[in-house]
C-alpha atoms as a printed R data frame, in Angstrom:
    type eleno elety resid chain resno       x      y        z
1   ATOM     1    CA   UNK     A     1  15.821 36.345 -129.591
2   ATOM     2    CA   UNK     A     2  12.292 34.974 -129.005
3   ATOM     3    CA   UNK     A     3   9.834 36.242 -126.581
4   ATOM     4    CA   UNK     A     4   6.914 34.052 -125.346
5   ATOM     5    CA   UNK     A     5   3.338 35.158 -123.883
6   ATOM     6    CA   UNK     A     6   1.316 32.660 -122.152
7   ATOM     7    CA   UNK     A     7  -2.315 33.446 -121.012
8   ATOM     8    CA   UNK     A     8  -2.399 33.908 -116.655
9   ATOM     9    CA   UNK     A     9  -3.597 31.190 -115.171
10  ATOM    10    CA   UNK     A    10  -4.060 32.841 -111.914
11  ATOM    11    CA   UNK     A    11  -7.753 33.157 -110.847
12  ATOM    12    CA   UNK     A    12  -9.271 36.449 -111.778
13  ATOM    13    CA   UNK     A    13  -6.313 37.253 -113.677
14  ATOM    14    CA   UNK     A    14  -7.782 38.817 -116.900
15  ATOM    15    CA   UNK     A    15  -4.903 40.830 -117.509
16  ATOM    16    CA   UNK     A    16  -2.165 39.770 -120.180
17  ATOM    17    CA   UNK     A    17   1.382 40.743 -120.493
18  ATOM    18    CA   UNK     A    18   1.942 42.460 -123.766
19  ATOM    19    CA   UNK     A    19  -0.638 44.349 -126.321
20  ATOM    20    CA   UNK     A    20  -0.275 44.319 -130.171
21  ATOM    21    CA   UNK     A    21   1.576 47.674 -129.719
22  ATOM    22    CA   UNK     A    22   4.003 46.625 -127.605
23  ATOM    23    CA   UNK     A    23   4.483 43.529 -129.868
24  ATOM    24    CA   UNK     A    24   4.787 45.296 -133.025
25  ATOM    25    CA   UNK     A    25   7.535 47.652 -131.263
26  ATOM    26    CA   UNK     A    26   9.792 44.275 -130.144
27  ATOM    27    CA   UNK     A    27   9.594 42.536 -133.173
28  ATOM    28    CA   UNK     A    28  10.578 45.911 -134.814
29  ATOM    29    CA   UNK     A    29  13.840 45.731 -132.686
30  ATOM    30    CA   UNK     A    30  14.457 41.988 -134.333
31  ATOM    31    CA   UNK     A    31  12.542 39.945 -131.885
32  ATOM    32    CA   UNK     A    32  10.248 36.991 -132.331
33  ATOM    33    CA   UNK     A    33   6.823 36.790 -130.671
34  ATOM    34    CA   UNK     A    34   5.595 33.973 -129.831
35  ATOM    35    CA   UNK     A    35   2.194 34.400 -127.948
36  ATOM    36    CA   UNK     A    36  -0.469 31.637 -126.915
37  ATOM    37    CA   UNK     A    37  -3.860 31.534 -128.625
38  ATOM    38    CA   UNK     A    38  -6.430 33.899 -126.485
39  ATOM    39    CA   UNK     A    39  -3.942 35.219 -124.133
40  ATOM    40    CA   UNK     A    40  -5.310 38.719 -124.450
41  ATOM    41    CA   UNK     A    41  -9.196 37.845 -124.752
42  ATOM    42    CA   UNK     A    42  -9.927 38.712 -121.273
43  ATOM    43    CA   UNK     A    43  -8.501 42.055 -122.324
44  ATOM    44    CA   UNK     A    44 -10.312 42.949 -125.046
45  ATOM    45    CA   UNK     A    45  -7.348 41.515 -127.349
46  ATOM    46    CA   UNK     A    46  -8.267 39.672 -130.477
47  ATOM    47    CA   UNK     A    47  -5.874 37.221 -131.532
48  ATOM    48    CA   UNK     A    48  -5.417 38.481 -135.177
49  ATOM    49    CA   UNK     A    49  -4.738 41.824 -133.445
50  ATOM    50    CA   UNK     A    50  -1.227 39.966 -132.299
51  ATOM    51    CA   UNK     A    51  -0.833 38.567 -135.530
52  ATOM    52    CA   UNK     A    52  -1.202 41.738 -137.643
53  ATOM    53    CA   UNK     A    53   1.433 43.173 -135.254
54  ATOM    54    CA   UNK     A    54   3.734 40.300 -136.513
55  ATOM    55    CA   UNK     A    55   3.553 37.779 -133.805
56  ATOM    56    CA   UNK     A    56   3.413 33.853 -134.092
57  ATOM    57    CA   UNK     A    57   0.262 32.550 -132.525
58  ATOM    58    CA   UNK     A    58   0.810 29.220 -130.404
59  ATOM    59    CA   UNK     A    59  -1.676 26.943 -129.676
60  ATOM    60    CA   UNK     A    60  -0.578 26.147 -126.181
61  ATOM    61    CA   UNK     A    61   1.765 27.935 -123.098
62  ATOM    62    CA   UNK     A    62   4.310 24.966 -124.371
63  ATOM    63    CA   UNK     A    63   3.924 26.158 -127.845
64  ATOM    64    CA   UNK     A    64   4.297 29.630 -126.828
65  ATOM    65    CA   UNK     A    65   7.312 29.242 -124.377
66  ATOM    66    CA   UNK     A    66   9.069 26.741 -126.449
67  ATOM    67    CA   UNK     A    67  12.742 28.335 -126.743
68  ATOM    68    CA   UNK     A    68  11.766 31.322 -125.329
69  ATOM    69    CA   UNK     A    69  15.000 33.728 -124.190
70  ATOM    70    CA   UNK     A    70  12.403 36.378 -122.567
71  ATOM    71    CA   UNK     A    71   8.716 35.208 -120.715
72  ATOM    72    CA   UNK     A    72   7.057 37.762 -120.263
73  ATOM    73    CA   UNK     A    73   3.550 37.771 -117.689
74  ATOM    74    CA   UNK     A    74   1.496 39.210 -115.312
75  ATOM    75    CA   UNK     A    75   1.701 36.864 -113.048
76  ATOM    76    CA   UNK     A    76   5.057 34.927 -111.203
77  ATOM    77    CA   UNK     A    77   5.241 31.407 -113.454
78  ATOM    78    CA   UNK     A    78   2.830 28.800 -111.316
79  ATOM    79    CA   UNK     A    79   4.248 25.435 -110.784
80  ATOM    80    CA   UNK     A    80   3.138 23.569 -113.800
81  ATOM    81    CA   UNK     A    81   4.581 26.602 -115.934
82  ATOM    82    CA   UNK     A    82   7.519 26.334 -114.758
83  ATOM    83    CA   UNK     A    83   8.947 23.065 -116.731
84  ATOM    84    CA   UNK     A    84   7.668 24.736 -120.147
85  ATOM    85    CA   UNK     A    85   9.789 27.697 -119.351
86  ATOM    86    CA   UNK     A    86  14.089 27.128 -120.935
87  ATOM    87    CA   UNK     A    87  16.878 27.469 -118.441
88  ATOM    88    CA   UNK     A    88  18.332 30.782 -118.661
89  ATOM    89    CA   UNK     A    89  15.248 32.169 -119.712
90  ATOM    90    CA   UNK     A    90  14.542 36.037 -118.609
91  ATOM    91    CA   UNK     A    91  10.902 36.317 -117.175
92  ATOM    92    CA   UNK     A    92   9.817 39.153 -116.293
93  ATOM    93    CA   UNK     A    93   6.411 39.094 -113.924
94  ATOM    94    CA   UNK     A    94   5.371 40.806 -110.938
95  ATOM    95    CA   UNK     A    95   7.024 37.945 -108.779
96  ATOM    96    CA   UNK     A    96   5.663 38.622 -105.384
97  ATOM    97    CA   UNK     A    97   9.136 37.604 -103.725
98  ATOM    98    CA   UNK     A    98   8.144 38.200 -100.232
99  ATOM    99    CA   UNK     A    99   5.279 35.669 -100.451
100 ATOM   100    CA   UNK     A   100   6.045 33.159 -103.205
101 ATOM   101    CA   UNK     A   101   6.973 29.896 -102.314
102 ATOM   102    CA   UNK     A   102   8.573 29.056 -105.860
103 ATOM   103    CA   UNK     A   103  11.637 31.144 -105.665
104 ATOM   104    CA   UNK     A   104  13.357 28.138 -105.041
105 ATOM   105    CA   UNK     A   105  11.869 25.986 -107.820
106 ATOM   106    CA   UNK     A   106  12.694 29.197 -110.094
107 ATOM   107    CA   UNK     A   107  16.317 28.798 -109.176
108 ATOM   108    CA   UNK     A   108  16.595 25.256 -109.729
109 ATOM   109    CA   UNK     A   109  15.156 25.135 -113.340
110 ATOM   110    CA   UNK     A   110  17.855 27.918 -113.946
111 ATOM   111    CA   UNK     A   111  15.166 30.982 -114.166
112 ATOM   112    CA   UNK     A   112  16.397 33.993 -114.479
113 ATOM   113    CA   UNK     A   113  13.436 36.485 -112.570
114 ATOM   114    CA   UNK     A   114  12.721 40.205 -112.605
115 ATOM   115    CA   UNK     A   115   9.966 41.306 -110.045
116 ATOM   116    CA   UNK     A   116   8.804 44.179 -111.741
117 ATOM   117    CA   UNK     A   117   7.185 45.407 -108.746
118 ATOM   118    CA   UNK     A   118  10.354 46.296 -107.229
119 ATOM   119    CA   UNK     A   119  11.525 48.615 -109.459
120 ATOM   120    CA   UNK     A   120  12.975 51.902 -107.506
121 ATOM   121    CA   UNK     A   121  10.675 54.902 -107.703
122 ATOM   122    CA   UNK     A   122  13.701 56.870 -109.127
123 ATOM   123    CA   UNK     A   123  12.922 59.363 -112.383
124 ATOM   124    CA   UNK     A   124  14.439 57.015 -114.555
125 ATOM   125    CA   UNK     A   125  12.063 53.996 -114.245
126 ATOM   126    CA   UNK     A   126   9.111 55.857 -113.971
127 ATOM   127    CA   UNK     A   127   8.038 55.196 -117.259
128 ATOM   128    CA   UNK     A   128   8.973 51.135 -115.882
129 ATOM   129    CA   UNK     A   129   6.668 51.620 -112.675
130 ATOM   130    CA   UNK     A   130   4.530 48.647 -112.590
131 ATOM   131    CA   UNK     A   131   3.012 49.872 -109.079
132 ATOM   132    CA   UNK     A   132   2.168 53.031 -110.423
133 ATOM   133    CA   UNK     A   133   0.455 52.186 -113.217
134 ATOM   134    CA   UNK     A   134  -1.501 49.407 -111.815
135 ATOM   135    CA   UNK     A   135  -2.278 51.460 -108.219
136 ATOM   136    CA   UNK     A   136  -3.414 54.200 -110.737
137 ATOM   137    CA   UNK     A   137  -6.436 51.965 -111.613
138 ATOM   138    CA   UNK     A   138  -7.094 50.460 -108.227
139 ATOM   139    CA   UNK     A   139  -7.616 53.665 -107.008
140 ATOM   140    CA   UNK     A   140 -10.085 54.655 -110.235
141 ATOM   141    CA   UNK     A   141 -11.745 50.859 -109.720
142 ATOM   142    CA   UNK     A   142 -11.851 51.033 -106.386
143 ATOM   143    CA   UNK     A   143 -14.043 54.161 -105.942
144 ATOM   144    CA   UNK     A   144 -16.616 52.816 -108.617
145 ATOM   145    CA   UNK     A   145 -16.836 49.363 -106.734
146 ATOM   146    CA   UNK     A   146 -17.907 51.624 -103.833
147 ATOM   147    CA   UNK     A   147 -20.349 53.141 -105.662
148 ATOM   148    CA   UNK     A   148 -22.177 49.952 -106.478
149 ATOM   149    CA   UNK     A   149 -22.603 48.732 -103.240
150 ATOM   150    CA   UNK     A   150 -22.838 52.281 -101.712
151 ATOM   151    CA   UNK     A   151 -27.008 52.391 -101.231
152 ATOM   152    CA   UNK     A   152 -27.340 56.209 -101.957
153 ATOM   153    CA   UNK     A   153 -25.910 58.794 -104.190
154 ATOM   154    CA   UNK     A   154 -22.558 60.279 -104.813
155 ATOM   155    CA   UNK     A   155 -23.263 63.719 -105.469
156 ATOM   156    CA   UNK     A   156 -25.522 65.726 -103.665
157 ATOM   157    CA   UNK     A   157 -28.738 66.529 -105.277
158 ATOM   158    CA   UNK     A   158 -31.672 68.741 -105.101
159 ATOM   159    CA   UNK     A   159 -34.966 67.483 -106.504
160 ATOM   160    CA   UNK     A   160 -38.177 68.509 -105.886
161 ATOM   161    CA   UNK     A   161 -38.538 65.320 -103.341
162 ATOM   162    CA   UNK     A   162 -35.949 66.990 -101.187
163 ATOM   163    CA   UNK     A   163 -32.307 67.301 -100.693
164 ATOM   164    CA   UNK     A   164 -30.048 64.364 -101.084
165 ATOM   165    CA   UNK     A   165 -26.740 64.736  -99.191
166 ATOM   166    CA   UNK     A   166 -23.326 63.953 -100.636
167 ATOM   167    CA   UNK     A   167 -21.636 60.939  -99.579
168 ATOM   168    CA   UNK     A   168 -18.562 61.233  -97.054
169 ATOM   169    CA   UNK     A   169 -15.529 59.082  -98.630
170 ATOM   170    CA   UNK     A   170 -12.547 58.889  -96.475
171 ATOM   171    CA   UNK     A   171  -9.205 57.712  -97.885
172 ATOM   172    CA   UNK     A   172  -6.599 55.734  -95.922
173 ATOM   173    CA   UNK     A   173  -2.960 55.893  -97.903
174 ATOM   174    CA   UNK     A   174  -2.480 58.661  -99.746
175 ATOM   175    CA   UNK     A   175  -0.630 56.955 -102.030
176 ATOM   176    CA   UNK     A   176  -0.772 56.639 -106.144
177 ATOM   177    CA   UNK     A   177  -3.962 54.553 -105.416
178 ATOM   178    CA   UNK     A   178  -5.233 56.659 -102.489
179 ATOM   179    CA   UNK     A   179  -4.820 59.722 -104.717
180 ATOM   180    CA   UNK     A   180  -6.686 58.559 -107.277
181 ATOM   181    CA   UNK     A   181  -8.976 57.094 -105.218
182 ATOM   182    CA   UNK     A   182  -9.585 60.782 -103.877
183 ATOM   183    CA   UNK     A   183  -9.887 62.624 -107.708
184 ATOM   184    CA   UNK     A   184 -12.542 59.882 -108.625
185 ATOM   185    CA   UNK     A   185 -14.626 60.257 -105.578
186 ATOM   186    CA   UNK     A   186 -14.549 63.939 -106.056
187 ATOM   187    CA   UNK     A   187 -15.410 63.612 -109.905
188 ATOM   188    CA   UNK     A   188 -18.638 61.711 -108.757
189 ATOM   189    CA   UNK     A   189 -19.149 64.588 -106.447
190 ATOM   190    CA   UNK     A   190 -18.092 63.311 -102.651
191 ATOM   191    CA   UNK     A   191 -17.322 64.982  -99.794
192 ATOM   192    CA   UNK     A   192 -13.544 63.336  -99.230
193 ATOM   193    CA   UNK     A   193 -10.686 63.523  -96.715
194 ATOM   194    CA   UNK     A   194  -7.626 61.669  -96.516
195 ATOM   195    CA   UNK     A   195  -5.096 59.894  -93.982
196 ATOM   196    CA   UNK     A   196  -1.771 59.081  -94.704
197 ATOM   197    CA   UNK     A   197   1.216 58.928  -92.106
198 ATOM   198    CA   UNK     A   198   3.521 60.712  -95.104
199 ATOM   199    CA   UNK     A   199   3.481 64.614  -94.252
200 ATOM   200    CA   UNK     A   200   4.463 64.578  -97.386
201 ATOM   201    CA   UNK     A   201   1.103 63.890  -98.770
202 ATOM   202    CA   UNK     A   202  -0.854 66.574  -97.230
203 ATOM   203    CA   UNK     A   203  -0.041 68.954 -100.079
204 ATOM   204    CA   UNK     A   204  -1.184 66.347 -102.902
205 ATOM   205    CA   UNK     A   205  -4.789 65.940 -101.367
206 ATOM   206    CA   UNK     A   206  -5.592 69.458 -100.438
207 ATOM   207    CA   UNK     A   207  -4.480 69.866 -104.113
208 ATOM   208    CA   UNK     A   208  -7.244 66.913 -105.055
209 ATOM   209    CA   UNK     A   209  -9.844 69.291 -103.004
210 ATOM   210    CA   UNK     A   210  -9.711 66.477 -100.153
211 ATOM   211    CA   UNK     A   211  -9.305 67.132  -96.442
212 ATOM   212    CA   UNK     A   212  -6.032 66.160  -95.286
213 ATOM   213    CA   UNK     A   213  -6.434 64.061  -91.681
214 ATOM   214    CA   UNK     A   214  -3.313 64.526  -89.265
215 ATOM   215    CA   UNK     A   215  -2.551 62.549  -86.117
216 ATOM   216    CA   UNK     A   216  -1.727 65.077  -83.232
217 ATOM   217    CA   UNK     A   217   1.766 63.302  -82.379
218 ATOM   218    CA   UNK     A   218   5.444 64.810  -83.879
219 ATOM   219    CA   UNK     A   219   6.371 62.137  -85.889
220 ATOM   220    CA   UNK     A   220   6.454 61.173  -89.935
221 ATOM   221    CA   UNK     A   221   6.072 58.129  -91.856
222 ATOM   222    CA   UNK     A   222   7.781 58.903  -94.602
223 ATOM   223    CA   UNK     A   223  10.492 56.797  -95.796
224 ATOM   224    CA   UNK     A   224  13.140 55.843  -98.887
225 ATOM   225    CA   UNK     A   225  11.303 56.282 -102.227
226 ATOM   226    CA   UNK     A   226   8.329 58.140 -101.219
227 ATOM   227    CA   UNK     A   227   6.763 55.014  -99.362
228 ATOM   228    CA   UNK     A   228   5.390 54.705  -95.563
229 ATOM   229    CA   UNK     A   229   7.755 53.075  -92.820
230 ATOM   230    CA   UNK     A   230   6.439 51.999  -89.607
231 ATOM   231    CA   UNK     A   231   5.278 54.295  -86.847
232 ATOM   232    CA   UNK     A   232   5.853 53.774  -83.146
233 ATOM   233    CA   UNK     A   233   3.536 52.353  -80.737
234 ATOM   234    CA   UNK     A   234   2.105 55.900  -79.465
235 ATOM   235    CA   UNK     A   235   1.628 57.229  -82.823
236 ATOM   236    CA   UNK     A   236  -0.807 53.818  -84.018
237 ATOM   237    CA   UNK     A   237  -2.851 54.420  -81.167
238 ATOM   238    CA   UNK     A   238  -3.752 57.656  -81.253
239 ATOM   239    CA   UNK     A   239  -4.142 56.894  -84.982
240 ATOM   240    CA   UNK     A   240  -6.536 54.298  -84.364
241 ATOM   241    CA   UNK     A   241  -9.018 56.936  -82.487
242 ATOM   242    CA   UNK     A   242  -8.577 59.281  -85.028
243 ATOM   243    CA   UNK     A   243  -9.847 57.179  -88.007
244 ATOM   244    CA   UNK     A   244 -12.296 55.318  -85.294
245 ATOM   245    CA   UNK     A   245 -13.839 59.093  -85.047
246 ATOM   246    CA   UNK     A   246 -13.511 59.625  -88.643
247 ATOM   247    CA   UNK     A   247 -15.304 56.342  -90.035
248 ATOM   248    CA   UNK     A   248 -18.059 56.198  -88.007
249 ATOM   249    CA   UNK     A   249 -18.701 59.201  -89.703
250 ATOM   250    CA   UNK     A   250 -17.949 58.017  -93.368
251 ATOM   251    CA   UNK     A   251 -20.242 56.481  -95.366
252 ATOM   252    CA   UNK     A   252 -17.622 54.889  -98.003
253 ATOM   253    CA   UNK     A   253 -13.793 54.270  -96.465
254 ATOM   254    CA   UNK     A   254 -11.192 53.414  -99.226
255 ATOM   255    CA   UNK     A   255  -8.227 51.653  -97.661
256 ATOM   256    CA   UNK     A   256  -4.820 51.644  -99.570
257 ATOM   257    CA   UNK     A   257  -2.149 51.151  -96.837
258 ATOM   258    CA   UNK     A   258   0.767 48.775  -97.378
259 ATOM   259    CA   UNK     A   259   4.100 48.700  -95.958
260 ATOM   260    CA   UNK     A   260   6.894 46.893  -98.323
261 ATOM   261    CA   UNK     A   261   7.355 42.958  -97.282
262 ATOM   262    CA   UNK     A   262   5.176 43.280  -94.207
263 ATOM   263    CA   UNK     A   263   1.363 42.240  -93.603
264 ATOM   264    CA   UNK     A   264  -0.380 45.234  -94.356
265 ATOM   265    CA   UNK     A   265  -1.384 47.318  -91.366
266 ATOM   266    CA   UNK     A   266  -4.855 47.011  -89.501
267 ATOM   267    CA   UNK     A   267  -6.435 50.615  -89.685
268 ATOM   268    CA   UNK     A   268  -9.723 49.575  -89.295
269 ATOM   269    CA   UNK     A   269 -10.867 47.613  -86.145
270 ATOM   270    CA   UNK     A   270 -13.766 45.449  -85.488
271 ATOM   271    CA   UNK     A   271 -14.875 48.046  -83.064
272 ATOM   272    CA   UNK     A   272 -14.891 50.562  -85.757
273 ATOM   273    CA   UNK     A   273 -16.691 48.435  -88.339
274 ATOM   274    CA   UNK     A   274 -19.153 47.720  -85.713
275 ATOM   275    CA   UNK     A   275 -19.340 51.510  -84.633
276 ATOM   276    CA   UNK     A   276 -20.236 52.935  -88.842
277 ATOM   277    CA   UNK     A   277 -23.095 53.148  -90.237
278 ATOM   278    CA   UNK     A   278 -25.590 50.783  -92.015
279 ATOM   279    CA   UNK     A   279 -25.234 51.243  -95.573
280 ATOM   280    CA   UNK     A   280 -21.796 52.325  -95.536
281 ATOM   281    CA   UNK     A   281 -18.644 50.238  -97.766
282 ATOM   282    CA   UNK     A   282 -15.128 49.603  -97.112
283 ATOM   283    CA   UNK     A   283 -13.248 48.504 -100.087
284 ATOM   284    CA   UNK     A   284 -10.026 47.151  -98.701
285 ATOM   285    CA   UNK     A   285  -7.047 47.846 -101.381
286 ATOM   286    CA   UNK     A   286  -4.656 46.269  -99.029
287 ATOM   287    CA   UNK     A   287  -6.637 43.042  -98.748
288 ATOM   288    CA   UNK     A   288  -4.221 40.629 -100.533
289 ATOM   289    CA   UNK     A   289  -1.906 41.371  -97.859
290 ATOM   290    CA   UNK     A   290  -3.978 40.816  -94.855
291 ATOM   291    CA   UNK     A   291  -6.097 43.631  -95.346
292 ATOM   292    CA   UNK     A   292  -6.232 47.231  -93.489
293 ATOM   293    CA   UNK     A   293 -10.247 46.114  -92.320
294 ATOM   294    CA   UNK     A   294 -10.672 43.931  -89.283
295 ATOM   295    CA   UNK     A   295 -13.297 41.119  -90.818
296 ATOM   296    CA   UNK     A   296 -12.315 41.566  -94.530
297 ATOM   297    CA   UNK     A   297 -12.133 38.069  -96.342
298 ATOM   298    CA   UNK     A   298 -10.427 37.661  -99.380
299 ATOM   299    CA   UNK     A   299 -11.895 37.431 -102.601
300 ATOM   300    CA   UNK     A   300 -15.612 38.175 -100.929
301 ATOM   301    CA   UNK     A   301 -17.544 40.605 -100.210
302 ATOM   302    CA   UNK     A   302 -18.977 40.813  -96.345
303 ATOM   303    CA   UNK     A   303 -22.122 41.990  -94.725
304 ATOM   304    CA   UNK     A   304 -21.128 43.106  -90.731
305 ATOM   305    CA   UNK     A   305 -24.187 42.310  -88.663
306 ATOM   306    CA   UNK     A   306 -25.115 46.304  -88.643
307 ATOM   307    CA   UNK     A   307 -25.295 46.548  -92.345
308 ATOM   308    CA   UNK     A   308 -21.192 47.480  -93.196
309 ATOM   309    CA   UNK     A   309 -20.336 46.038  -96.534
310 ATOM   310    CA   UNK     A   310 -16.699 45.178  -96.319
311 ATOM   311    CA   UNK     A   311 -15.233 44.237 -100.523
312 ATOM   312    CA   UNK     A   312 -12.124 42.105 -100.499
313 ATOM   313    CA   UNK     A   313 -11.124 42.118 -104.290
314 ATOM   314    CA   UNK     A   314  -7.569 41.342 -104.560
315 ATOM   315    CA   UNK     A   315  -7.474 42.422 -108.011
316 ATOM   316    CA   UNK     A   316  -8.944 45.497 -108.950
317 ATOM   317    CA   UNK     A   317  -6.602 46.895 -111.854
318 ATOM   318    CA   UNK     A   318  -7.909 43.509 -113.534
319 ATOM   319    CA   UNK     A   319 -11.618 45.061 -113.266
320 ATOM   320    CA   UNK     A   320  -9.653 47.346 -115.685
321 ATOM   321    CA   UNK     A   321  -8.103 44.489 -117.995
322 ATOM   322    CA   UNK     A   322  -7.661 46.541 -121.217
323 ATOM   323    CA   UNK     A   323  -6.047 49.597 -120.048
324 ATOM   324    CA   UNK     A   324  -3.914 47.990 -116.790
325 ATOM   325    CA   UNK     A   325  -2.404 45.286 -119.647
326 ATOM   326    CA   UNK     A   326  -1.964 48.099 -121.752
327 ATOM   327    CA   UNK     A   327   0.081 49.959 -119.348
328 ATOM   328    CA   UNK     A   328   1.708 47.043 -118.024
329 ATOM   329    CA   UNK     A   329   2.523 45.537 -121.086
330 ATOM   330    CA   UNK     A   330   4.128 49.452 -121.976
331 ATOM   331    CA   UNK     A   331   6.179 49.370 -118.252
332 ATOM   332    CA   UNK     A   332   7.913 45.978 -119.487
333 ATOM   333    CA   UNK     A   333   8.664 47.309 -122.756
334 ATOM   334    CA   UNK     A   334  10.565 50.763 -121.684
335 ATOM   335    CA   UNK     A   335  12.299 48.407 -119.171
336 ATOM   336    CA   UNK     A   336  13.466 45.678 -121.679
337 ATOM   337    CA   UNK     A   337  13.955 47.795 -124.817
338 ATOM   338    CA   UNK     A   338  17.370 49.721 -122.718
339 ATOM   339    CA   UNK     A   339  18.931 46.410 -122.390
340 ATOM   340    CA   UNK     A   340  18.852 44.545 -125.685
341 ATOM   341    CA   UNK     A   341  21.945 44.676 -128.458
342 ATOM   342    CA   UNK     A   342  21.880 43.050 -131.672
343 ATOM   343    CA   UNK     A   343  24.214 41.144 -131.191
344 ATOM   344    CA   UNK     A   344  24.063 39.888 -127.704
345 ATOM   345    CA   UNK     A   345  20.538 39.896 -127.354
346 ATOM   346    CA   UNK     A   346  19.214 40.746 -123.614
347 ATOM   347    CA   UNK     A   347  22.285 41.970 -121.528
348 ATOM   348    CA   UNK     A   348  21.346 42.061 -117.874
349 ATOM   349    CA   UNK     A   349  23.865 44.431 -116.353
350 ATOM   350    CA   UNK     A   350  23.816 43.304 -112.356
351 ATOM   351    CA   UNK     A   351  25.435 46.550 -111.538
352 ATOM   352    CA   UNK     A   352  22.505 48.384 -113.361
353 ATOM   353    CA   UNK     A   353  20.575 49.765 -110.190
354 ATOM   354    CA   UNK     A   354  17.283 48.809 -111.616
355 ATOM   355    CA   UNK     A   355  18.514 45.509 -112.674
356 ATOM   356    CA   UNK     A   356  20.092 45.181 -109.166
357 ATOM   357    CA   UNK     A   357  16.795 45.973 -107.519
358 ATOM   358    CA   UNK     A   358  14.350 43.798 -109.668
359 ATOM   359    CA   UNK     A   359  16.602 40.678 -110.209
360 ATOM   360    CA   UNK     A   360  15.229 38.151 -107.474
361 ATOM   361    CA   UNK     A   361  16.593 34.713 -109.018
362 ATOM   362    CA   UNK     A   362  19.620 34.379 -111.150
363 ATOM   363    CA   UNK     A   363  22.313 31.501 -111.793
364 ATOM   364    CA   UNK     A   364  20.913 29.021 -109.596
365 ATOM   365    CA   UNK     A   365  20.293 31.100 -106.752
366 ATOM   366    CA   UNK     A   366  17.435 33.174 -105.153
367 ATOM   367    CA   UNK     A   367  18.915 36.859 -104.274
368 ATOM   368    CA   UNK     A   368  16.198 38.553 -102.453
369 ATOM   369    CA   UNK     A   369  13.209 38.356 -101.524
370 ATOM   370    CA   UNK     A   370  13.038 34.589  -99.632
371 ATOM   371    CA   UNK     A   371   9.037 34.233  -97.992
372 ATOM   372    CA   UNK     A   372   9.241 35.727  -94.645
């Protein structure tokens, strides 16, 4: 079987799909790897690193793809990608099926498409969890972006000029980002709390040394697969006073929250943004689905009128393009390395549940995940 790697495409997208470790491992199992010339440069990937590992360098994504039984990539195949790509190809990408207008086209050209973002949160694919891996560094990334904006120190320090306080970070999502979000902020020496709807999650951010924010209302957001469900109309607004109170307060707000194939959830209003203080950031985590910040714009980073910055990157873990490929790149690997036999090749069981779960587009037809 051949596997091709094609360099994203996507802007911003420095991440690539597969590292020379990951390469050497498939074409130990028999495979052929095909990979296009500086895929993996934006990574800190030298091309004769691929080739020592025993892959075939392509001068082109046709090149690359030509034949190609497995695609693998960060990013879903864009449209011109899509005609270089064989029918009955596997490609394995995080697909975006709630958003991605191509399903269709996918399905036509006889695509066969694994959204590795959907993979359950069950024990056995933890080792495949691309959200995990990837929120991991947003949350890391996403603390230091704060920091650079943030006008003042971290930690609190005494000097012989005086007393500089710590900085109050607040958390929204206690989440694998959030939580991360919380250890690095307290490695740089902040004074942090948290919010997240999960009760569950109280116990993992007093463990981080965080403060654990609860709405005063009897109800839980926790859900299927340790993520957040919806909360009821009573429980949002009291919410919404709470973290009103809270940010105006904070001088650095970290917003993770995301709720599976809806817009992600406004946490912070207008009238809160307006209501914090000069100086202070919000780097909004969320922001490629909407955003949790009232005024956050994709892609850019926003001065309020009173001095708030508000950072829309859509694509922190990329800030991180070595070590989020490298862990990506390992997530596809432990997921594809189960399912080939030398004989058959890939065998894509449907009644596998993590098969069943990531398998959007298959014989012709999209299965889940149609824009909404």
């Amino acid at each position: 079987m051949r596997i091709g790697i094609i360099k994203e495409v996507t802007p911003f997208e420095t991440r690539v799909a597969a590292t020379p470790e990951t390469v050497k491992k498939f074409v130990a199992a028999g495979l052929t790897v095909s990979i296009e010339r500086g895929a993996g440069l934006l990574a800190s990937i030298q091309d004769e690193e691929y080739s020592s590992a025993g892959a075939t360098l392509a001068g082109s994504a046709a090149e690359a793809l030509a034949g190609a039984d497995i695609v693998l990539k960060v990013r879903a195949p864009v449209a011109e990608e899509v005609p270089l790509i064989a029918k009955g190809a596997k490609v394995f990408a995080i697909a975006n099926p709630y958003k991605n207008p191509l399903l269709d086209t996918y399905a036509a050209a006889g695509m066969e498409v694994l959204a590795m973002e959907l993979m359950p949160r069950i024990t056995r694919a933890q080792s495949m969890d691309v959200l995990s891996s990837q929120a991991n560094i947003a949350g890391y990334r996403a603390v230091l972006l704060a920091a650079q904006y943030y006008p003042h120190f971290f930690p609190m320090l005494m000097t012989a000029a005086g007393t500089v306080k710590a900085a109050r970070v607040m958390v929204l999502g206690a989440g694998v980002a959030g939580l991360q979000a919380i250890a690095t902020a307290k490695r740089l020496g902040a004074v942090v709390e948290a919010f997240d709807v999960r009760r569950a999650a109280k116990e993992q951010v007093e463990s981080l040394g965080a403060k654990f924010v609860e709405v005063p209302v009897d109800e839980s957001g926790d859900a299927a697969g340790g993520y957040a469900k919806e909360m009821s109309e009573e429980y949002k607004a009291k919410q919404a006073e709470l973290i009103h109170e809270r940010a105006r307060q904070a001088d650095v707000v970290i917003t993770t929250a995301l709720i599976p194939g809806r817009p992600a959830p406004i946490l912070i209003t207008a009238r809160t943004v307006a209501a914090m203080k000069s100086g202070s950031v919000v780097v909004d985590l969320a922001v490629e689905n909407g955003g949790n910040t009232e005024g956050v714009v994709l892609n850019e980073v926003v001065t309020t009128a009173n001095g708030v910055m508000l950072v829309g990157n859509p694509n922190v873990p990329a800030l991180v393009a070595a070590d989020a490929s490298a862990l990506y790149a390992k997530n596809l690997l432990n997921f594809i390395n189960p399912m080939l036999d030398k004989e058959k090749g890939l065998v894509l069981n449907p009644e596998d549940e993590l098969v069943k779960a990531t398998l959007v587009v298959s014989g012709g037809q999209v299965l889940f995940g149609k824009p909404v």
